[in-house]
Structure formats: C-alpha cells, structure tokens
SEKE-941195 format. One record per residue (C-alpha): residue in three letters; x, y, z; residue number from 1. Coordinates in nm, 3 decimals. Example, Ala and Ser with C-alpha at 12.3 -4.5 7.8 and 13.67 -1.06 7.14 Angstrom:
2
{pt "ALA",{1.230,-0.450,0.780},1}
{pt "SER",{1.367,-0.106,0.714},2}
***
This chain:
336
{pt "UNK",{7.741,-5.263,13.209},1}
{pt "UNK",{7.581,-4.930,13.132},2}
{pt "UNK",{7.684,-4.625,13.301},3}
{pt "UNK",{7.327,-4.617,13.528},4}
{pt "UNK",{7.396,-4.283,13.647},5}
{pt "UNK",{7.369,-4.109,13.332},6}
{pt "UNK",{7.088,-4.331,13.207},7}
{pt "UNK",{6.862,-4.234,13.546},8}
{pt "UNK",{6.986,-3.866,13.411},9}
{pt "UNK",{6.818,-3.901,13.057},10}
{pt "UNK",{6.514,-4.076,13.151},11}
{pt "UNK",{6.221,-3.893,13.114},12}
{pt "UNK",{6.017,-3.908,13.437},13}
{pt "UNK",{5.711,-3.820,13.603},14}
{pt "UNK",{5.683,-3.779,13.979},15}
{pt "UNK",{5.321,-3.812,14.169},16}
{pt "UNK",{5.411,-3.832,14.512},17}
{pt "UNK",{5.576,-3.466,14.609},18}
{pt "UNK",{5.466,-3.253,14.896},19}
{pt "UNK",{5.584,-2.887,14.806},20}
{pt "UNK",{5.621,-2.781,15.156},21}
{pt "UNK",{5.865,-3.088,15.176},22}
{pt "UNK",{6.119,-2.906,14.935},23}
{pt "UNK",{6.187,-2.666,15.188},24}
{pt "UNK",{6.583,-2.643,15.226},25}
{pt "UNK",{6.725,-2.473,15.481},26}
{pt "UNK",{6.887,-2.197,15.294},27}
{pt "UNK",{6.542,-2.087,15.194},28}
{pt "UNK",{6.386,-2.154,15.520},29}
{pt "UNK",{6.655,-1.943,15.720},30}
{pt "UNK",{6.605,-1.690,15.419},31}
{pt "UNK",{6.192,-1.678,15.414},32}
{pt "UNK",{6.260,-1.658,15.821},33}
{pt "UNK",{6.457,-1.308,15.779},34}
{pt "UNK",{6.230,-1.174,15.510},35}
{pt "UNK",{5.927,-1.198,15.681},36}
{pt "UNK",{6.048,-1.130,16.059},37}
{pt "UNK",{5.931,-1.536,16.141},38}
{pt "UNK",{6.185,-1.625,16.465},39}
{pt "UNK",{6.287,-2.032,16.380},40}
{pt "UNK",{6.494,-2.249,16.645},41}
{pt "UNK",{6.788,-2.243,16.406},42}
{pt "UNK",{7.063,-2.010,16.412},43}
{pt "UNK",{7.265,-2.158,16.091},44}
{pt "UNK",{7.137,-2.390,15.799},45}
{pt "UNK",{7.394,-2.631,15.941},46}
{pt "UNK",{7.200,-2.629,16.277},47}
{pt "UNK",{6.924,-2.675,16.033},48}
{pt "UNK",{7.029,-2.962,15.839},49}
{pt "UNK",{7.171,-3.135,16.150},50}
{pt "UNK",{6.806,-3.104,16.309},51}
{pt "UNK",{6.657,-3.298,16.006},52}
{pt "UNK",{6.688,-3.624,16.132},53}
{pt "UNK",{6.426,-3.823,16.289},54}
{pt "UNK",{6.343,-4.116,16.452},55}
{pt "UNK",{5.924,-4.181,16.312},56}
{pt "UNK",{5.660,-3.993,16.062},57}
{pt "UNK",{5.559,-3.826,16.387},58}
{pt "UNK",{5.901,-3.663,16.483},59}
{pt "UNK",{5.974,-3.547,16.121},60}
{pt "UNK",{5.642,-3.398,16.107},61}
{pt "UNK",{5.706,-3.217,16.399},62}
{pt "UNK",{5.966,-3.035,16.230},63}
{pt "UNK",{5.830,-3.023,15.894},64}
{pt "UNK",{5.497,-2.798,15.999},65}
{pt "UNK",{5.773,-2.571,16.199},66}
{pt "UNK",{5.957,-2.519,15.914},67}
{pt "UNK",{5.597,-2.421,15.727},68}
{pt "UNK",{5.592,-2.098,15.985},69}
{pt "UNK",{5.853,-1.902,15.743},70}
{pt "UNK",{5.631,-1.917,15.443},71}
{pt "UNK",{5.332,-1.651,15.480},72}
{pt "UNK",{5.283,-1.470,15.152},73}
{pt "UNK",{5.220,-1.563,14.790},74}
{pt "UNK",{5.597,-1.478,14.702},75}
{pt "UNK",{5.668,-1.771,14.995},76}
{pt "UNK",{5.473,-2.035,14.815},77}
{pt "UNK",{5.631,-1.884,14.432},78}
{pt "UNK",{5.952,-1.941,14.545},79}
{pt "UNK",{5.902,-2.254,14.731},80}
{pt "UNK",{5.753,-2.416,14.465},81}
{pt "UNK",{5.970,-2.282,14.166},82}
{pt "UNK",{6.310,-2.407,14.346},83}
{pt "UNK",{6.125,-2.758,14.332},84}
{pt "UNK",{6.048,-2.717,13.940},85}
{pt "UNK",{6.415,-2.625,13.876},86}
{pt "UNK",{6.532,-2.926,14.049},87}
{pt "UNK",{6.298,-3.114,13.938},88}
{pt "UNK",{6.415,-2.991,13.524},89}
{pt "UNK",{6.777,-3.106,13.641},90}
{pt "UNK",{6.652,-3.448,13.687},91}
{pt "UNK",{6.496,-3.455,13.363},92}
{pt "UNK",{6.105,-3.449,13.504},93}
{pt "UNK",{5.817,-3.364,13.216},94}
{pt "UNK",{5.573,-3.398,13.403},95}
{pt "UNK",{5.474,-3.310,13.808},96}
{pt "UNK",{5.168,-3.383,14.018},97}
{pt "UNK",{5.236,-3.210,14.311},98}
{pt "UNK",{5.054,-3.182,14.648},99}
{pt "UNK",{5.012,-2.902,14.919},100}
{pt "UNK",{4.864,-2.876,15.254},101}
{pt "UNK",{4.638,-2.575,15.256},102}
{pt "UNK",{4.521,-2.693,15.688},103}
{pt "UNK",{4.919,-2.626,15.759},104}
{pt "UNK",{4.862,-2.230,15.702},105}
{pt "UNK",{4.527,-2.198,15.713},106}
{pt "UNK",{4.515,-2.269,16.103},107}
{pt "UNK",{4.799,-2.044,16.134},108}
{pt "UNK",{4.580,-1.764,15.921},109}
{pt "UNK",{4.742,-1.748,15.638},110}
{pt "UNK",{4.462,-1.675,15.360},111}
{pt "UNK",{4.395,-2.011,15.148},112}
{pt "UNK",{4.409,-1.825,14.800},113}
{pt "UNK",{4.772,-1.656,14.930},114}
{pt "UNK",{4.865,-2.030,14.940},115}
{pt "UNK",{4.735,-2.133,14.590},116}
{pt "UNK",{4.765,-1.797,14.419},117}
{pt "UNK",{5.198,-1.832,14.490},118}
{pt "UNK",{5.156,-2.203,14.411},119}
{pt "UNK",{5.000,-2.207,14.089},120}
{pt "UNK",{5.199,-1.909,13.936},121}
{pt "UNK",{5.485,-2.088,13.969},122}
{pt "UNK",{5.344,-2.405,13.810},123}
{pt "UNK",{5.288,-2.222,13.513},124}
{pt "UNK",{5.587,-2.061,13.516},125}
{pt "UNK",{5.753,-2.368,13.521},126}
{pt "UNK",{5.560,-2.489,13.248},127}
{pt "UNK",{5.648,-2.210,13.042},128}
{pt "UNK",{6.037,-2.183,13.124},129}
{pt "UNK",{6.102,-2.557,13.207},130}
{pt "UNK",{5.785,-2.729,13.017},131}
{pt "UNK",{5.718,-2.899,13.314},132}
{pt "UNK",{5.331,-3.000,13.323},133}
{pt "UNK",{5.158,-2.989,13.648},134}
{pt "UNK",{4.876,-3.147,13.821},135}
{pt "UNK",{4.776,-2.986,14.186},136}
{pt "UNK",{4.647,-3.215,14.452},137}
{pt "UNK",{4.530,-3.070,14.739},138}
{pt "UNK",{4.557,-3.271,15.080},139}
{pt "UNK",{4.379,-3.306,15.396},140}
{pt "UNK",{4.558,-3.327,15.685},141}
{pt "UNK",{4.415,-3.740,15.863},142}
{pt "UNK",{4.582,-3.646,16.191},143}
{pt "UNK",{4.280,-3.359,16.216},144}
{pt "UNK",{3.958,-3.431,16.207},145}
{pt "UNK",{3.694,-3.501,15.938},146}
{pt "UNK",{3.501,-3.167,15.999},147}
{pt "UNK",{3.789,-2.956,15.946},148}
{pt "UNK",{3.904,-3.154,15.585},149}
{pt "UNK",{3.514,-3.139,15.457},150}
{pt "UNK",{3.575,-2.748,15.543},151}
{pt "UNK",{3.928,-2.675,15.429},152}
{pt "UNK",{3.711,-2.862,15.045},153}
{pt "UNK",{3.468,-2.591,15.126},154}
{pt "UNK",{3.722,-2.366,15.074},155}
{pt "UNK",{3.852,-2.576,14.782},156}
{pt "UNK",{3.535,-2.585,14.533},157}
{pt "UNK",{3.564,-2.226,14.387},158}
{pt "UNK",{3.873,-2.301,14.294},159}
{pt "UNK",{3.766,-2.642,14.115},160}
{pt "UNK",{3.948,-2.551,13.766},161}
{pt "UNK",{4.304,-2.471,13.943},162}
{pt "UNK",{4.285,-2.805,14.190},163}
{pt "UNK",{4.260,-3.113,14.000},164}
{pt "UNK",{4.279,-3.382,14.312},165}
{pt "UNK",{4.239,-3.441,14.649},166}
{pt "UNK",{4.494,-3.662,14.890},167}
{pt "UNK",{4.521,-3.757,15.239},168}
{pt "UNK",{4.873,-3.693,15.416},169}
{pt "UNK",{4.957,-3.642,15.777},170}
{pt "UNK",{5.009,-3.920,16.055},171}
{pt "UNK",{4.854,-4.237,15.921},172}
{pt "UNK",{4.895,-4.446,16.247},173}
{pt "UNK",{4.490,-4.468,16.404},174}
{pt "UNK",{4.410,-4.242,16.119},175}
{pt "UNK",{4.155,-4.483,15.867},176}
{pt "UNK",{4.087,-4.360,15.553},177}
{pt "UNK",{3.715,-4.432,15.676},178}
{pt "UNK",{3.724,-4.119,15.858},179}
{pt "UNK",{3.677,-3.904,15.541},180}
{pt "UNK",{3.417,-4.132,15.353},181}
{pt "UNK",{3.224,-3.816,15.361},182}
{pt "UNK",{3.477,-3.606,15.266},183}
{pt "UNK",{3.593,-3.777,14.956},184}
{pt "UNK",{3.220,-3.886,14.844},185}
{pt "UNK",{3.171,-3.475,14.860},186}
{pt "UNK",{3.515,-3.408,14.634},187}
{pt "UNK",{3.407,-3.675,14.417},188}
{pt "UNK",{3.091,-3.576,14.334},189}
{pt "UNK",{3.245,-3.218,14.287},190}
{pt "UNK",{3.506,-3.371,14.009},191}
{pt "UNK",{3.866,-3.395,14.224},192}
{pt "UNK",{4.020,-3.711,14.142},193}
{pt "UNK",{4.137,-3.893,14.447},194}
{pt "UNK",{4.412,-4.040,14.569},195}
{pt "UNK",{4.516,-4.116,14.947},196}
{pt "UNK",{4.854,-4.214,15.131},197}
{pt "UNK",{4.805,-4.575,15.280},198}
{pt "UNK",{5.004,-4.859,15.383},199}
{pt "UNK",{5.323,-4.718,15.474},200}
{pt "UNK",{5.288,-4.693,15.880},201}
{pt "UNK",{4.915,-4.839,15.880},202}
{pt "UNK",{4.829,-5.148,15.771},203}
{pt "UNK",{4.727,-5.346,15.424},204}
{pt "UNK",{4.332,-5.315,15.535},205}
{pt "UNK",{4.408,-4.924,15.474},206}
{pt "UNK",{4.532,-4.953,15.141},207}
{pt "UNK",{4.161,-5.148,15.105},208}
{pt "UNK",{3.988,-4.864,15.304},209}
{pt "UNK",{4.111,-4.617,15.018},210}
{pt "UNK",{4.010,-4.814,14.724},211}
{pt "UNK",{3.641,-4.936,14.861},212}
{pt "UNK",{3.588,-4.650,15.058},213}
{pt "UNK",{3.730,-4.315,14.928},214}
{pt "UNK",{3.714,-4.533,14.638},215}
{pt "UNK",{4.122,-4.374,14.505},216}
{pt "UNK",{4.278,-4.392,14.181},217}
{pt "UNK",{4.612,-4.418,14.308},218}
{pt "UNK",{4.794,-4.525,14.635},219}
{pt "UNK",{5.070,-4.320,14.776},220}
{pt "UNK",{5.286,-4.550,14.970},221}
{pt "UNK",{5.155,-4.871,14.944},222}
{pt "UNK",{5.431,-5.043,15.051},223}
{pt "UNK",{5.278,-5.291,15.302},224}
{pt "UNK",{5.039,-5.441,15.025},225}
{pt "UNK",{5.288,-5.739,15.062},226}
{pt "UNK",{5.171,-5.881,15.366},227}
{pt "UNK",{4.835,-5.938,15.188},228}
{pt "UNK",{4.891,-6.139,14.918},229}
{pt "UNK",{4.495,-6.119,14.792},230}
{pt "UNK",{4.527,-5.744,14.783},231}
{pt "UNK",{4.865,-5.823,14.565},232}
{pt "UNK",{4.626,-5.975,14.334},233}
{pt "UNK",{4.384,-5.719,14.343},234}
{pt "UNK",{4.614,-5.429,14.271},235}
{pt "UNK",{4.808,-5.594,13.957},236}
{pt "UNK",{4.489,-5.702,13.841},237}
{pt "UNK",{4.351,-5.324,13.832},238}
{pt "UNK",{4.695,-5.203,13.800},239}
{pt "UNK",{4.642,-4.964,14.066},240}
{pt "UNK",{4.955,-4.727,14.083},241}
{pt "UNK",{5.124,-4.719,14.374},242}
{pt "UNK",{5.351,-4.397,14.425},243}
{pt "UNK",{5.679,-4.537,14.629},244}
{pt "UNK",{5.927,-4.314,14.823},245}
{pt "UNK",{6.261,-4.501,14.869},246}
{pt "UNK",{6.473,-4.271,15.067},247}
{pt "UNK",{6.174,-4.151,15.229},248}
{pt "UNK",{6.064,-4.474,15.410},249}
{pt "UNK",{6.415,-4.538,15.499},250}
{pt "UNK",{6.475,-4.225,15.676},251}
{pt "UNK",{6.108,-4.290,15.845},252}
{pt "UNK",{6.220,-4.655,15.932},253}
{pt "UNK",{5.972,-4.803,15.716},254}
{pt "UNK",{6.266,-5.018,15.604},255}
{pt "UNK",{6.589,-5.054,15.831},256}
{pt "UNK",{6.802,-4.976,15.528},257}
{pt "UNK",{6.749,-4.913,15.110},258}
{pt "UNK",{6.896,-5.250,15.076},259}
{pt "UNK",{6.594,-5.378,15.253},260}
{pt "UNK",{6.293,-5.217,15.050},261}
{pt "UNK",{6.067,-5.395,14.905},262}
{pt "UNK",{6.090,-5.189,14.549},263}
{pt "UNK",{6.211,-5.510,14.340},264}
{pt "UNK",{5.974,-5.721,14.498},265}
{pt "UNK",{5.692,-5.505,14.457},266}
{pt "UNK",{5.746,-5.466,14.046},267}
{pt "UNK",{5.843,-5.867,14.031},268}
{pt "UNK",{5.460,-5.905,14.150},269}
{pt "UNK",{5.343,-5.717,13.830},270}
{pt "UNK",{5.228,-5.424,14.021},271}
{pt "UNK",{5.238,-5.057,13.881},272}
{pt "UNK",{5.525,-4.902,14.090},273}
{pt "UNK",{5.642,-4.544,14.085},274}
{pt "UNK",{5.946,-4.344,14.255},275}
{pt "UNK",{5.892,-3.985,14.381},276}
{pt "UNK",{6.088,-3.837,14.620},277}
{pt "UNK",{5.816,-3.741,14.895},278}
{pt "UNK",{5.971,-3.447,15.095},279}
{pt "UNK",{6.297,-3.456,14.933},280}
{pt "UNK",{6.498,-3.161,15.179},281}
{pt "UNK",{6.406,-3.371,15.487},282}
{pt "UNK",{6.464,-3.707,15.315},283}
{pt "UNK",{6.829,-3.668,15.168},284}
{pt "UNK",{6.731,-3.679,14.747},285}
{pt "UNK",{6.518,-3.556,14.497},286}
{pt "UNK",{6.367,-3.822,14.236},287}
{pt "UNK",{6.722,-3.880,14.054},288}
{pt "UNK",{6.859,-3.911,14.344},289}
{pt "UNK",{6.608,-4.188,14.442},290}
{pt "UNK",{6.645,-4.405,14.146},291}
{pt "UNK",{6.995,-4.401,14.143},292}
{pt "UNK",{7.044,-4.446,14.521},293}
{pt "UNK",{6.737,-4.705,14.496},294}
{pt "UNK",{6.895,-4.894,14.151},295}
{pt "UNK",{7.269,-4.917,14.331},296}
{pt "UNK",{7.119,-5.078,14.639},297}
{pt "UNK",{6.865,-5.316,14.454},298}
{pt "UNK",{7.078,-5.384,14.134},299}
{pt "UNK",{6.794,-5.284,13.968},300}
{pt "UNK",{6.841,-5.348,13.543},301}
{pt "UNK",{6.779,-5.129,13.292},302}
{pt "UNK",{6.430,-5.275,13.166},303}
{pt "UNK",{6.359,-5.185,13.507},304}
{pt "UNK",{6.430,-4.817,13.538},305}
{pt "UNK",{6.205,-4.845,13.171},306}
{pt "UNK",{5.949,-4.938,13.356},307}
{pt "UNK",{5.934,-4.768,13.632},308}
{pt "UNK",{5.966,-4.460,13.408},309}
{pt "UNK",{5.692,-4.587,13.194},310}
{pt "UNK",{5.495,-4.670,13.438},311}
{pt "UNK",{5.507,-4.283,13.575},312}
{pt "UNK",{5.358,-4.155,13.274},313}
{pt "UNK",{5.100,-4.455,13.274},314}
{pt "UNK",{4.993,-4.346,13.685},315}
{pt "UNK",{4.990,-3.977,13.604},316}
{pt "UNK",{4.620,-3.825,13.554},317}
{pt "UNK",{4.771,-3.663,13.185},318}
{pt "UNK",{4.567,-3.678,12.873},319}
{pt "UNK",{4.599,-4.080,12.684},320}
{pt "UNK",{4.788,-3.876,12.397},321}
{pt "UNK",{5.008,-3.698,12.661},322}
{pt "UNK",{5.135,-4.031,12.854},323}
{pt "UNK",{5.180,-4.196,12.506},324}
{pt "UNK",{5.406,-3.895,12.353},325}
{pt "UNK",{5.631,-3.910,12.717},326}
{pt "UNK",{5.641,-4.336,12.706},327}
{pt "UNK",{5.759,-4.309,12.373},328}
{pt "UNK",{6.019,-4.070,12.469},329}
{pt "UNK",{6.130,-4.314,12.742},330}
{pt "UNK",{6.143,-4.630,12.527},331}
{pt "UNK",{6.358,-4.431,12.230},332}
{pt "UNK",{6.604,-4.431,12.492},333}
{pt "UNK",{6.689,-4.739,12.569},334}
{pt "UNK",{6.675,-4.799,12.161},335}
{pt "UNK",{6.924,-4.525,12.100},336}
***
C-alpha cells in the first residue's frame, strides 16, 4: 500500500481554480482589520473561524465579501496573495492560475490598479523566491449585472499584458452565462482567454451556455455535467478541463458528504478533471489537503492522483514545452 500522504506531498501540481480573496484566514483578516482602522463583527479569530460555516454559496458569500472590507491598499493584496504562494510551495505547487475579483473593491472605492499592483508583485515574488509560475484571471462578479462586468473589462484592457484571462464567479443560481455574451465576445476579441464557473449550483445547460456562448476553454466546477450524459460525451471528446473543488462543494452542500462526490466517477468517464482548493480558509484545506482528504474518502489509486496531476499541467494555459517539463516531473515519480 503506498504511504498516499507523502506521495500527494511530492506530486508536482498545478491549481486553476483559486480565488485569492478566498485565502483570507482569520489571523490576517483580524490583523489587516487593526492596520487599516476597518471595524469587522469579530472580536477573536476563534469567533472568526467559528463564523465560517455556512449553509449555501449565498450565505458563505455573504461572509466572504465582508471579510474583503479589511484589505484596502496594495500591501493588503501583497500579503494576501503571498501567504497563498507560501502555502501553496508547502504543497509542492509549480504552477498557479489564480483569480481575483476586482467589482468586490472597486464598488467599495478601492482603486483597481491598488488591487492588481499588490497582486501581481507578489506573483512575481513568488516566482522568484518559490518558482511558482502564475497566470492572473480576472473575474466578473454574475450576481451583478452585465453593464457593470463589460465596465470593470474597461478598466481591465490597459492592463492586457499583466491579466491573462477572464472568469465568471459569484452566485450562479438565475445567473446564465448568456448574460455576458457581450462581455466575453469583447475580452475575446481583446486576447483574455476565458474560462467561466458553471454547473456546480446551476444546471448542465450552463456548462453548455459557457462553451457555445462565452465560447470557454475551461469549466470551473462542472460537476453536474453527469446528469447529461451527451454533454459527458462532448467534454471527453474535446477534453475540456474541468477545475473540481472537493472540500469546497461539500462545505456548499453540493454533495452531502466527500464520500459522495462525484470525483471518481467523473475521471472513470474519461473526462479531464482537476483539484484546486477554491477558497481554501472558508473551505477547511488547501490543494494537498484536497487530494488527500478527497483520495481517503474515494480510495482513489495512485495512477489516479498521476492523472489528476497530469492532467493539471495539461488544463493550465502554460507554454506546450512548460506542461511537458512539469508532466514529466510527475510521471518520474511514480517511476522512482
């Protein structure tokens, strides 16, 4: 039996699905709170971390775009985002495609460059002291409306050669990707690559909306595909990636328990499944701790984790010679 616990330690792994305002802990939120004066309905990080629980994506977004108040100057988002990248070195990541939420503190006035300015500079920081490699994906918020994504892009295009994507996050219930045909067509024709959340509270016919209409290279979520099984077919024939969160729809009630998810099913079918941790400080586990929780509760086998390591690399919008370097890495392991 290997020891799967180191093994999930070594492997080399990409993660695509990460929203950076989701790593808040509470030790830095109640610290950000005190250095910048921000009042918070916490008076402890226990109080904190006892508040993180919640019952839908609605009530734990609730709380998450409180807990974006504290952060309000460039050294907010640096810090933010470099815990992340150390966390993310401990679990052996290469390679991170990370997105932010520029709406979240822009309608609370916080200057869209102070946002990407602390954001980037620790990216490249981390690639320099961790040589972790970065993609930035910047998303629009689907539970606003179409007007105020195509002008948050507006905001976007100058900064075309720091922002390599654009996503769709936010309350997906009555939210189509159909809404921001417009929006994406625009970003598209400007050079983002895009990508959109779909089928984790809405249906399969979103995850269809993203691919014919915002016409996506990837599928965050994507969990419901199941229930369609000619949209099965479609996405192992184009091998369209779909980046899963384990913990993260269990603590959302996507699935009653991680015994439940549809993980092993979904790579049985042939289709290009990722982990990523999501919003790891509200969810209970960065990426290690999601395959190894996810592999314990699934049984999942070693040529398994291979894959879904391989398969990381393979999703991720790096260079050909890039994802073939890191897949090699991954398959010397399991030779060694």
């Amino acid at each position: 039996m290997p020891d799967f616990k180191q093994l999930i330690k070594d492997l080399p792994k990409a993660e695509l699905h990460l929203h950076i305002e989701g790593t808040l802990e509470p030790e830095l939120m109640m610290q950000l709170a005190e250095r910048n004066q921000v009042p918070i309905p916490y008076s402890s990080v226990e109080e904190a971390r006892r508040a993180y629980e919640f019952s839908d994506l609605q009530s734990f977004l609730d709380i998450y775009y409180a807990g974006a108040a504290v952060l309000n100057t460039r050294q907010d988002f640096f810090d933010l985002t470099y815990a992340y990248l150390e966390r993310a070195a401990a679990d052996n990541v290469r390679h991170t495609e990370i997105f932010f939420d520029p709406q979240t503190h822009t309608d609370r006035g916080i200057e869209f460059d102070v946002v990407l300015d602390g954001i980037e500079e620790a990216l490249k920081a981390g690639q320099r002291n961790l040589n972790i490699s970065y993609r930035l994906i910047m998303c629009f918020l689907r539970h606003l409306s179409a007007e105020a994504a195509m002008a948050t892009l507006e905001q976007a295009l100058p900064h075309k050669h720091r922002i390599h994507g654009v996503g769709l996050d936010s309350s997906e219930k009555d939210h189509p990707p159909a809404k921001f045909k417009a929006v994406y067509d625009r970003a598209r024709d400007a050079g983002f690559l895009p990508v959109a959340h779909a089928g984790e509270e809405g249906p399969p016919e979103y995850i269809r909306e993203a691919l014919d209409i915002l016409k996506v290279e990837r599928i965050d979520h994507g969990v419901r595909c199941l229930e369609d099984a000619d949209l099965v077919k479609r996405l192992v024939a184009e091998q369209v990636p779909l980046t899963v969160c384990p913990l993260s729809n269990v603590k959302l009630k996507v699935f009653d328990t991680l015994v439940d998810h549809n993980l092993g099913a979904l790579l049985d079918a042939g289709l290009c499944v990722t982990i990523n941790s999501d919003d790891p400080a509200y969810f209970g586990g960065y990426i290690g701790e999601n395959f190894l929780q996810t592999q314990q509760a699934l049984g999942l086998s070693s040529a398994q984790l291979q894959q879904l390591a391989r398969n990381s690399f393979t999703a991720s919008f790096l260079p050909d010679d890039d994802i073939s370097h890191h897949i090699h890495d991954v398959d010397r392991l399991f030779r060694d």
